[in-house]
C-alpha positions in Angstrom: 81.8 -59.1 -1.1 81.8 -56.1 -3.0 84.1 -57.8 -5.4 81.8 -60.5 -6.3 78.8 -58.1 -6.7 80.8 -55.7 -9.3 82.6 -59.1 -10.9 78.4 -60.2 -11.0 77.1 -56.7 -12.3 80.1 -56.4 -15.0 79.5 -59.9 -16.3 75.7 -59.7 -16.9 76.8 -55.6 -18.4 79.2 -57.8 -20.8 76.6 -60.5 -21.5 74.0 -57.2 -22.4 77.1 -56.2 -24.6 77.1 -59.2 -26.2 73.6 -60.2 -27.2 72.9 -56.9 -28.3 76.1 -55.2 -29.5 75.5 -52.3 -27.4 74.5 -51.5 -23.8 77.3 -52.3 -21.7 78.3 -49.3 -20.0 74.7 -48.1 -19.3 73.7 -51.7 -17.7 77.0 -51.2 -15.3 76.9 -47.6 -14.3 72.9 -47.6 -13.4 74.1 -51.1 -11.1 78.1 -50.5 -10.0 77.1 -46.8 -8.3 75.3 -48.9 -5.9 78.2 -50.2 -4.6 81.6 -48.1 -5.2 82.3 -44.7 -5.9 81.3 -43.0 -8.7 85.1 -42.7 -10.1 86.4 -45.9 -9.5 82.5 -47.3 -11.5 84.0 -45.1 -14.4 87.2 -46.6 -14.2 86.1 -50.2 -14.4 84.1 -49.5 -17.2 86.6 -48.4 -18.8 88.8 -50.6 -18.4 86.3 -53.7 -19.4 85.0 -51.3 -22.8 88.6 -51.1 -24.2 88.9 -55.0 -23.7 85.6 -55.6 -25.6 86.4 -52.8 -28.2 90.3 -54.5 -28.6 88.2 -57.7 -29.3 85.6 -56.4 -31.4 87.6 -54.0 -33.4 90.2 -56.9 -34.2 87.3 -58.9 -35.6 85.8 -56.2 -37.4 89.0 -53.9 -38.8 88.4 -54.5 -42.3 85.0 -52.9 -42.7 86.3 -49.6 -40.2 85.8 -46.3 -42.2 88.2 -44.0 -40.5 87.0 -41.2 -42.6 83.0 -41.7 -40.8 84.3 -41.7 -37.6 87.1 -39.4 -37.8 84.9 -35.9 -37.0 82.9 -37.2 -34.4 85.5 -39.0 -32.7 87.8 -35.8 -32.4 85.0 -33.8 -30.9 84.5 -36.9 -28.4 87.7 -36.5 -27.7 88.1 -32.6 -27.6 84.8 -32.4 -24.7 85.9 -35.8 -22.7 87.9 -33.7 -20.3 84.6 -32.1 -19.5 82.7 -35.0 -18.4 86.0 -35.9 -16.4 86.2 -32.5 -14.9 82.4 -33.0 -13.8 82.9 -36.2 -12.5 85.5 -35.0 -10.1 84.3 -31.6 -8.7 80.8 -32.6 -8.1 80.3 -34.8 -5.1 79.2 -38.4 -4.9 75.3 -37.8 -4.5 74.8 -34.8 -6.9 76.6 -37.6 -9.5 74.1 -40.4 -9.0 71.4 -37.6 -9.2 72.8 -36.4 -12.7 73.0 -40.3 -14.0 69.9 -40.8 -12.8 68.3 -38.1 -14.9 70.9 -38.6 -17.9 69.3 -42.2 -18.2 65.3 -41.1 -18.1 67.1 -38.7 -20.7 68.2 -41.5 -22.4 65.3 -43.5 -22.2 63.4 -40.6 -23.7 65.6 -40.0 -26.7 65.7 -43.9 -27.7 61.9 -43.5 -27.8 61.6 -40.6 -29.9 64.6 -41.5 -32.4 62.5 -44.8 -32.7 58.9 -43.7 -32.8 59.5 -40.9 -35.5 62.7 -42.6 -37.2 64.9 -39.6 -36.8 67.6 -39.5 -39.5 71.2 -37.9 -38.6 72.7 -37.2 -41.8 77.1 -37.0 -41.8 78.0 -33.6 -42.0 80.3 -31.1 -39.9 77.5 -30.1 -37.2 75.8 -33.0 -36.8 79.3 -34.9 -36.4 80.4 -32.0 -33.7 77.3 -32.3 -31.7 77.0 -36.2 -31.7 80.9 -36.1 -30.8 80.5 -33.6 -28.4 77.3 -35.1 -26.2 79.5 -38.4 -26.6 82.5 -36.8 -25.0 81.0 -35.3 -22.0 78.9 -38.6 -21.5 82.3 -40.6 -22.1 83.8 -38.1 -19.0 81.1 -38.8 -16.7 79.8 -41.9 -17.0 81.7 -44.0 -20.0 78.5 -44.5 -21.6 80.1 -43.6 -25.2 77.4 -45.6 -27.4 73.5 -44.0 -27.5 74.6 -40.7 -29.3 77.3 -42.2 -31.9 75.0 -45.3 -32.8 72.3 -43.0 -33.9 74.6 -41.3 -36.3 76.7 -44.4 -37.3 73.8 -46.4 -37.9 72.7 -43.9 -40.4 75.4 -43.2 -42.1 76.6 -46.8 -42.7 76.4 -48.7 -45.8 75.6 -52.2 -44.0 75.8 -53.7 -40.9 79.2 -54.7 -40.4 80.5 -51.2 -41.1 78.1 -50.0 -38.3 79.2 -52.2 -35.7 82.9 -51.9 -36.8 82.6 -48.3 -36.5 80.8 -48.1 -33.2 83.4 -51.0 -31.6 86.3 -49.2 -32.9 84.6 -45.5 -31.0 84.3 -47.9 -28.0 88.0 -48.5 -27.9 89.4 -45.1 -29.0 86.8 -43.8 -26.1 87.5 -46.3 -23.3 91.5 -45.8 -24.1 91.1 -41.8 -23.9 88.9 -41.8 -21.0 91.7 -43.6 -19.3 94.4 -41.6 -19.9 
């Protein structure tokens, strides 16, 4: 039964993922927590984001900018092992207590980047911090995208180079986080 319900809470994550471009991993880790561990709901997302970022990033590869991603992507991955390392010394209910805040968080940052159109210019700190807050959020919950699409969306000349970007992160992110 359990199964079903994270097969059921996965596909609806992926169908958020689709319709919107973004979303996935925040859909599935406020729902699978409900019903397995908090490690083994970071797994699975995981797992699923690198199989939507392989698809994605195939589709988008020709409008990737390497350079654009490149400095927040290596602080992602420099502070991922410190959402990991969180993850697995801090027990089960403390976790759902942390995701639990990280999303009103979340919810509060999405309002104010909207209501007062907060620009994130490219440069070396603002790349550090956005790769750093994506790493540790990456560790502990494989929720990769809020942080990054802020700064790609910004910083990218149209569209396509923005979702490129962000789907290629996903990957790079998803496959790290693994590892």
């Amino acid at each position: 039964m359990t199964a079903i319900i994270v097969a059921i809470i996965n596909f609806f994550s992926a169908f958020i993922q689709a319709a919107s471009g973004l979303g996935y991993a925040i859909f599935a880790m406020f729902f699978m927590p409900l019903v397995l561990p908090f490690q083994q709901c970071s797994i699975i997302s995981a797992a699923v984001i690198i199989v939507i970022g392989i698809q994605m990033t195939i589709s988008l590869r020709s409008h990737i900018k390497i350079k654009k991603i490149l400095l927040p992507m290596a602080f992602c991955i420099l502070t991922t092992g410190i959402g990991i390392y969180i993850i697995r010394v801090t027990n089960e209910r403390i976790m759902r207590l942390i995701l639990g805040i990280f999303l009103i968080i979340l919810s509060f940052y999405f309002y104010i980047t909207n209501k007062y159109k907060i620009r994130l210019k490219e440069g070396f700190i603002t790349g550090a911090i956005i790769g750093s807050l994506t790493g540790i959020t990456t560790g502990m919950f494989n929720i990769v995208g809020p942080f990054l699409t802020l700064y790609y969306y910004e910083n990218s000349k149209d569209n396509l180079e923005f979702k490129a970007n962000i789907e290629f992160s996903f990957l790079l992110a998803g496959i790290y986080s693994l590892c």
